[in-house]
N, C-alpha and C positions, 0 to 999 in steps of 0.2 A: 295345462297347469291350473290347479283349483286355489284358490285364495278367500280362503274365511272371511268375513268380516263379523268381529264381536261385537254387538251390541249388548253393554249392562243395560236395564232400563228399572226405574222404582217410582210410581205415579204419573208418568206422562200421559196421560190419555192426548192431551190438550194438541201435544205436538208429532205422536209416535205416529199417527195417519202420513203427515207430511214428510216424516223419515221414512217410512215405507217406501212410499213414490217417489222420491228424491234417492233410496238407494238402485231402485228401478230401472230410473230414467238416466242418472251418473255411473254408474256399474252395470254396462252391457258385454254379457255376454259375447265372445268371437271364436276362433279357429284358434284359437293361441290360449285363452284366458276364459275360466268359468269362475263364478261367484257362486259362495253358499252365505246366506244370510243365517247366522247364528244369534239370537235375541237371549236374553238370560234375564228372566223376570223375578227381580229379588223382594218378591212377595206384597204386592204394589196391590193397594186395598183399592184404587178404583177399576174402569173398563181397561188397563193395559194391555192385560194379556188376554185376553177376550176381542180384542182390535186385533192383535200380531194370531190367533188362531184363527181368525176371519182371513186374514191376510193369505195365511197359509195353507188355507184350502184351496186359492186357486193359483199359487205357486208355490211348487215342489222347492223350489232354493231357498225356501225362510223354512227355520228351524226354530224352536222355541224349548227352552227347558226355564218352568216353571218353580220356584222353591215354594216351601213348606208357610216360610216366614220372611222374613228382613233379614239376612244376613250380612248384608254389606256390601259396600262398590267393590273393595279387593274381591269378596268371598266371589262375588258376580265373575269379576274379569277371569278370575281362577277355572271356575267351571268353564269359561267357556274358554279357554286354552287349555282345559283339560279334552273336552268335547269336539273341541275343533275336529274337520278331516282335511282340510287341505294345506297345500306343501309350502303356503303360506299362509300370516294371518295377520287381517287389522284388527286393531282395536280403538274405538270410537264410540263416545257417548250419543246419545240421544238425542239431546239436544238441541242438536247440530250446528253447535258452538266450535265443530272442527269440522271444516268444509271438507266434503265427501270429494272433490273434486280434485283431493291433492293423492288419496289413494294411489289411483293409475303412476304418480310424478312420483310416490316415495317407493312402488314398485320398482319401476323403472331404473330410480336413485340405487334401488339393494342390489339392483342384477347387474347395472355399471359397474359399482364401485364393487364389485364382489364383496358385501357388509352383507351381517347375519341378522343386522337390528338396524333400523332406521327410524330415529326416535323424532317427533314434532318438537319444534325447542319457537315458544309465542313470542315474535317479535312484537308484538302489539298484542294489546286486550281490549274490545268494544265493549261498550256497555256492561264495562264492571266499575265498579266504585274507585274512589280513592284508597280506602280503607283497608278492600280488597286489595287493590295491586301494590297498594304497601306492604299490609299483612301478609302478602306473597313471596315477594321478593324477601322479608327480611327471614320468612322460612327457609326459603329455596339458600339461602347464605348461611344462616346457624345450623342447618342440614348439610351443607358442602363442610363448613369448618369442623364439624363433628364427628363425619361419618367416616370410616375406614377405607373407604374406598369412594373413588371420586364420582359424584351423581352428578350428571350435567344441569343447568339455572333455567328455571323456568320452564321446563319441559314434564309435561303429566305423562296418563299414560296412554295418548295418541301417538303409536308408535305401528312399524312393520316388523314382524319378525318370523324368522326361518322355521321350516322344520326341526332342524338340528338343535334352535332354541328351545322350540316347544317341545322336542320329546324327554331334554334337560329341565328344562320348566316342572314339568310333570314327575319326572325326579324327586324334587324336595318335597320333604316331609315335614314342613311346617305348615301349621293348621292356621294362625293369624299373620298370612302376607303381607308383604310391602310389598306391588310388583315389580313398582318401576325402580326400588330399590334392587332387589333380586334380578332382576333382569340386568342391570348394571354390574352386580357382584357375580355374573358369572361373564363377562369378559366379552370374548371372540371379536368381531370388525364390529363397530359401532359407530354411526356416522349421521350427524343432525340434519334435519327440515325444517327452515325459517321458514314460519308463515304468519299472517296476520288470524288472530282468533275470533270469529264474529259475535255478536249479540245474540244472546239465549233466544230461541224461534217464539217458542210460547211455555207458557207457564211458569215457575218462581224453580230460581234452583234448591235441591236437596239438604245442601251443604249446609246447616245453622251454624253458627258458632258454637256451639256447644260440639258438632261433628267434627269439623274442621281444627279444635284443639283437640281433640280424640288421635283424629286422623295424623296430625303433628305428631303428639306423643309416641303414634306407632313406629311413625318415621325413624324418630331421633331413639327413641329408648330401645325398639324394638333391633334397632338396624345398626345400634353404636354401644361400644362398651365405654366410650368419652366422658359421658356423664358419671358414673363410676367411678374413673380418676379424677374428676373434678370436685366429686365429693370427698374422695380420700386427702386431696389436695386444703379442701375448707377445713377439712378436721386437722390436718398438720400444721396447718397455720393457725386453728386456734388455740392448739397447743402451744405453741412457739410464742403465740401471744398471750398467754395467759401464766406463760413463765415468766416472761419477761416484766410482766403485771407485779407478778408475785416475788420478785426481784426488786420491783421498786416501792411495792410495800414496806420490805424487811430493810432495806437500803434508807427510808422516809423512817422507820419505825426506830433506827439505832443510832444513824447520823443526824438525822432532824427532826424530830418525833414534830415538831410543831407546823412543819410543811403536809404531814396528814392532817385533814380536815373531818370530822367525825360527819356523819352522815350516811344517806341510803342510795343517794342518786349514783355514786360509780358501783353501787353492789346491784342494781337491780338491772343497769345499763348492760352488765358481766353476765349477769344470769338470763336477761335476754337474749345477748348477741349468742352464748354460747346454747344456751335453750332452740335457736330459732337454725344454727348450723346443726344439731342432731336431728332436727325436725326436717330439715332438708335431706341430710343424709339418710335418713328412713323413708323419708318418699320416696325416693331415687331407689333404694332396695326394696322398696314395694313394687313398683313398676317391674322391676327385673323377675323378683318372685312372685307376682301375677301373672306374665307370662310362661314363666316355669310350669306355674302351677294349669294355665289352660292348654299346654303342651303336653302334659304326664295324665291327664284326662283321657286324651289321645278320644275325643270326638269327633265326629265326623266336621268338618270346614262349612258344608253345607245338605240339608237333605230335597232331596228331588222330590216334587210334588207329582208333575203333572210334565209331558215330554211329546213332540210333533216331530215329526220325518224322523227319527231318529232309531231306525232298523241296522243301520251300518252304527259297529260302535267306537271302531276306531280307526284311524289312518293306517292304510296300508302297510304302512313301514313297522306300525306294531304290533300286524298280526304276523302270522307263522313266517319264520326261516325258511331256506330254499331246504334245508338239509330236514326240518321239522315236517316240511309241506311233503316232500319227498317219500320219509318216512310214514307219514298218512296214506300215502297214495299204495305204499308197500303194503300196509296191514290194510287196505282196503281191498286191493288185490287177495290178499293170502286169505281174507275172508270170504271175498267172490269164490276161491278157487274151494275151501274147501265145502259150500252152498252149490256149488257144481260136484263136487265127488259125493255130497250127499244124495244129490235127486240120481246119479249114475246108480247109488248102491241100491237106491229103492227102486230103480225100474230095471237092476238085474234081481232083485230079489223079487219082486211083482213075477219077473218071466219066467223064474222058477217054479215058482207056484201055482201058476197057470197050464207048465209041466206036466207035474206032480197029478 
């Protein structure tokens, strides 16, 4: 049994030596279980991928596919669950903020419970802020309450998954992923791995804030059509309330004209609230029609720079059929056979003429 493991990586120099050795020395090799080490370098302007190409000259199991530019942690995990060859696969950042050592116990976990996904759900987080694990949680929550279908709390996407996932994975035709959203929406056994999450090894994480509300918005907008009814909902209500306004205008204007009070402050109060709910409801259909619009592009997700071990292109299961293989082997035959009645006809016509 072969078992991928995805590494995204984008600037680690600092720390990717010691992921190296650490997938090495945690992930051995036996009579039951091989490792391919799959590295996706999404375009990391220092020594990264210059480290994992050193690496991989003097082992065959590290693989590297290089991008063009930055494409993104999804676009990364995507290629290499596109890429992957074996009949399972992790995926694990860099890092090594998800210890390598639970691998073997979430395999183990899939082939028990007979589950097709075995997703990391952090009972703990080291060495991350306050800010962080609040700003987290209260994603992981407005993401659960919005989304269509139900995403498990605090769970990224250090996860194990099947074959039969990843060739479904590979399926979808959307260019800007959520994975661990998708990986969710498409079902089968799914079953969680509590573990504690450690301390980033070296160097500063990726994530700005400025990514991280990005990466939020993909979530929620990309992944739910909630916010859509929600804005439909602000708009009916402030219709509902701005009749009911206009109601007690005309109500003030004919039974009590002297309980209206001449003035600017409830008109501008009016043309705010209702100014600032159209301005919401157009953000909200901008996000929808942003995505439309980078999906109807139909551009490539990511483009491949520079690629190592990578002569096998896909898992066995996606090359040819027994019936397809079959039929190769028939017109390869029917080729031999008539490359044989060719050289027959020319060395009876050769002994003719030698006849003659």
């Amino acid at each position: 049994m072969l078992i991928s493991v995805i590494i995204p990586c984008f600037n680690e120099e600092k720390v990717i030596a010691t992921t190296i050795d650490q997938l090495r020395s945690t992930l051995v090799d036996d009579k039951t279980v091989r490792y391919e080490f799959l590295f996706i370098d999404d375009g990391s302007r220092d020594q990264t991928a210059g480290l994992i190409a050193n690496a991989a000259q003097q082992d065959s199991r590290i693989r590297l596919l290089s991008f063009s530019r930055n494409f993104g942690h999804q676009a990364a995990v995507s290629a290499g669950i596109r890429h992957c060859l074996g009949d399972m696969a992790a995926i694990i950042d860099a890092d090594l903020q998800d210890p390598l050592e639970a691998v073997p116990e979430m395999v183990r976990q899939l082939l028990d419970t007979g589950s097709n996904v075995v997703y990391g759900v952090r009972k703990r987080r080291e060495g991350e802020t306050i800010f962080k694990r609040v700003t987290a949680k209260l994603y992981y929550l407005l993401l659960d309450k919005l989304s269509e279908v139900s995403l498990p709390r605090d769970a990224g996407d250090f996860r194990i998954i099947d074959r039969r996932v990843i060739d479904e994975f590979n399926r979808l035709g959307e260019k800007n992923k959520y994975v661990r959203g998708l990986i969710s929406w498409m079902g089968f056994k799914q079953t969680p791995f509590y573990y504690v999450r450690n301390p980033r090894y070296a160097g500063t994480t990726k994530y700005t804030l400025f990514k991280m509300l990005r990466f939020a918005s993909t979530g929620i907008f990309y992944f739910s059509k909630k916010p859509l009814k929600i804005a439909t909902t602000f708009g009916f209500g402030s219709v509902v309330l701005a009749s009911l306004l206009a109601l007690w205008v005309v109500y003030g204007k004919f039974v009590n004209s002297a309980y209206i009070a001449p003035g600017w402050a409830s008109v501008v109060l009016t043309v705010m609230y209702f100014g600032g709910v159209q301005l919401l409801t157009i953000g909200i259909l901008g996000h929808y029609i942003g995505s439309l619009f980078d999906e109807i592009k139909n551009r490539p997700e990511y483009i491949v720079a520079d690629e190592i071990h990578f002569r096998q292109k896909s898992h066995p299961s996606k090359q040819s059929s027994p019936a397809t293989y079959e039929s190769g082997l028939d017109s390869l035959q029917a080729s031999l056979d008539i490359q044989a009645s060719s050289r027959q006809t020319k060395q009876r016509s050769g002994i003719l003429t030698t006849k003659v």
